[in-house]
BAMAR-999363 format. One record per residue (C-alpha): x, y, z. Coordinates in steps of 0.5 Angstrom, whole numbers, plus 500, padded with zeros to 3 digits. Example, Ala and Ser with C-alpha at 12.3 -4.5 7.8 and 13.67 -1.06 7.14 Angstrom:
<recs>
525;491;516
527;498;514
</recs>
This chain:
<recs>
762;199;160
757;204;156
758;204;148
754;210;147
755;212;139
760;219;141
764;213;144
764;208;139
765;214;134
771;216;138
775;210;137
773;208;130
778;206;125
780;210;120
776;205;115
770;206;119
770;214;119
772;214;112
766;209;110
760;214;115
763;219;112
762;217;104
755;215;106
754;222;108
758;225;103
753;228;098
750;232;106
756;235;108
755;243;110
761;245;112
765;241;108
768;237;114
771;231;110
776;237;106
778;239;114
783;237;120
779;235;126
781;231;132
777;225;135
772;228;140
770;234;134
770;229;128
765;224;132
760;230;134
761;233;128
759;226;124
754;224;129
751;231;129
750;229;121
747;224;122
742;226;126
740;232;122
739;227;117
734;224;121
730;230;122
729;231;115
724;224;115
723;226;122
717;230;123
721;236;125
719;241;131
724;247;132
728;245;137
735;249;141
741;246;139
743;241;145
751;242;147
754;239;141
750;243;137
746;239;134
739;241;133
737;235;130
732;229;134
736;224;139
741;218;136
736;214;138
729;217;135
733;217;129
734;209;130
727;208;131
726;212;125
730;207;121
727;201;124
720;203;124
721;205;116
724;198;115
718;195;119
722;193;125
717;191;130
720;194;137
717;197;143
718;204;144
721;202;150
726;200;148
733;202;148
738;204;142
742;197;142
736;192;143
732;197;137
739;196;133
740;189;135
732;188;132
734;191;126
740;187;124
736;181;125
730;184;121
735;184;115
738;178;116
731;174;117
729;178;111
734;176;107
733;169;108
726;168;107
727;172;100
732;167;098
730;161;092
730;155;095
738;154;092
740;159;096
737;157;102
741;151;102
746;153;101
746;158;106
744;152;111
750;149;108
755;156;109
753;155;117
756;149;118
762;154;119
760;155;126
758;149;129
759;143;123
754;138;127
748;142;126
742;141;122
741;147;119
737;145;115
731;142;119
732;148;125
730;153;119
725;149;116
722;148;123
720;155;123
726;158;127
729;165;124
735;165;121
737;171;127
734;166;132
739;160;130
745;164;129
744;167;136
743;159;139
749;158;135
754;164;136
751;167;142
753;173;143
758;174;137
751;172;133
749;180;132
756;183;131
755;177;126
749;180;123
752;188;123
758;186;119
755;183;114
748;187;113
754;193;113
757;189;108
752;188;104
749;195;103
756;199;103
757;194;096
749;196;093
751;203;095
757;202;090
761;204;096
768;200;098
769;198;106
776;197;106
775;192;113
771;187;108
778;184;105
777;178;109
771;174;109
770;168;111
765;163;107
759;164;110
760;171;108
761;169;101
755;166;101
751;170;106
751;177;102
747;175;096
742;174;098
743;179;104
744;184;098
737;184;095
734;185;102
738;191;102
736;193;095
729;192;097
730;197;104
734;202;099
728;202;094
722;203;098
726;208;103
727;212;096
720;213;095
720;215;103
725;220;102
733;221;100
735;222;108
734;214;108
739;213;103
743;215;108
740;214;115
739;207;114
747;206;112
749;210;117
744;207;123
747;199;121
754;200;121
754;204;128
750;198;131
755;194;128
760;197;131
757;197;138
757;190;137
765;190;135
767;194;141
761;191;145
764;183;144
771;185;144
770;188;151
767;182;153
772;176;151
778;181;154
774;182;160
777;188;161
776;196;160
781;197;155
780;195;148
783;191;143
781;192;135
786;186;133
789;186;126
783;182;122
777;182;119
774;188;124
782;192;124
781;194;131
787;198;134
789;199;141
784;204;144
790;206;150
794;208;145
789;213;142
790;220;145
784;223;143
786;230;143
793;229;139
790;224;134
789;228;127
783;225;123
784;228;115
780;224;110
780;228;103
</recs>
């Protein structure tokens, strides 16, 4: 199943809307945060921000609005955008998720290659919640990545992984609550520190770049967290109906949603 950003923003939780809607909350122009849009409209409409954020660090040529009515560059130019400004190495090639994934991995990889010596050893130590027979230790001192032990480790679930903390940690350098972030494992705890100081230092550069990074970069990797939710929720269920349990991702049932009934209002 295709989980392109419409979708996934479609089937949002309310907590991951609100938490898009405050990254964009200093860029909305025509005050949608104050007014009652079904699903379908509230996905375009903050999709469209995002991407008319992006065209401000893009080099903007004039462009017809497409069907959305967005005249702003494509989702995946505005990824690109990102991952490029946060040196993500990546073949233009590539599609939207491969460049999020890469991204995600970027953060995580950065994270702890800046950390003090305690704080690797304690991140080492953190891993051992996934699997408690690894040496970490000898694996990351061997000259693996911290993304690549993960992926090794977690398999696919290693990228959702990734997001949630990375998501995690910018909303809390943002000064911003994410409500789903009130059940944390102990690697988590461990891990946001020094995932922090990486996103400070992303957040300070992008700065001098331009304030539309402030708020594409936030707003790029949550949505690749959540593609990675609903991509390794599909998969474990192998089925086309999805399923957001009650944990940590407050997931709700996707076939209970009626698109065009549900009312989302966020004051």
């Amino acid at each position: 199943m295709n989980f392109d950003e419409k979708f996934i923003l479609e089937h949002a939780s309310r907590e991951d809307l609100e938490l898009l809607v405050k990254y964009l909350n200093e860029s909305f122009t025509n005050n949608v945060k104050k007014v009652e849009l079904n699903r379908r409209q509230f996905a375009v409409k903050i999709l469209n921000e995002i991407r008319e954020m992006g065209g401000n660090s893009i080099c903007n040529l004039i462009r017809s609005k497409d069907a959305d009515g967005c005249d702003g560059p494509a989702y995946d130019e505005v990824v690109k955008d990102v991952a490029g400004r946060c040196n993500v190495k990546f073949e233009k090639k590539d599609d939207v998720e491969t460049v999020e994934q890469k991204l995600l991995a970027h953060i995580i990889d950065e994270a702890y290659n800046k950390a003090k010596p305690e704080e690797k050893r304690k991140m080492e130590e953190a891993l051992k919640e996934f699997e408690p027979s690894e040496d970490f230790g000898s694996l990351l001192g061997g000259g693996m990545l911290l993304s690549q032990v993960l992926v090794g480790v977690m398999g696919g679930l290693a990228f959702r992984t990734m997001g949630f903390w990375a998501t995690l940690s910018l909303a809390r350098k943002l000064g911003i609550e994410y409500a789903t972030a009130q059940v944390l494992g102990r690697a988590a705890g461990v891990f946001l520190g020094p995932i922090g100081w990486a996103a400070t230092l992303l957040l300070t550069l992008t700065d001098l770049a331009g304030p539309a990074y402030r708020v594409t970069i936030p707003c790029v990797v949550h949505i690749a967290y959540l593609r990675q939710c609903f991509k390794s929720v599909s998969e474990n269920t192998k089925k086309e109906k999805l399923y957001r349990k009650k944990d940590s991702l407050n997931f709700v049932r996707l076939d209970e949603i009626d698109d065009d009934l549900t009312i989302v209002t966020l004051n």
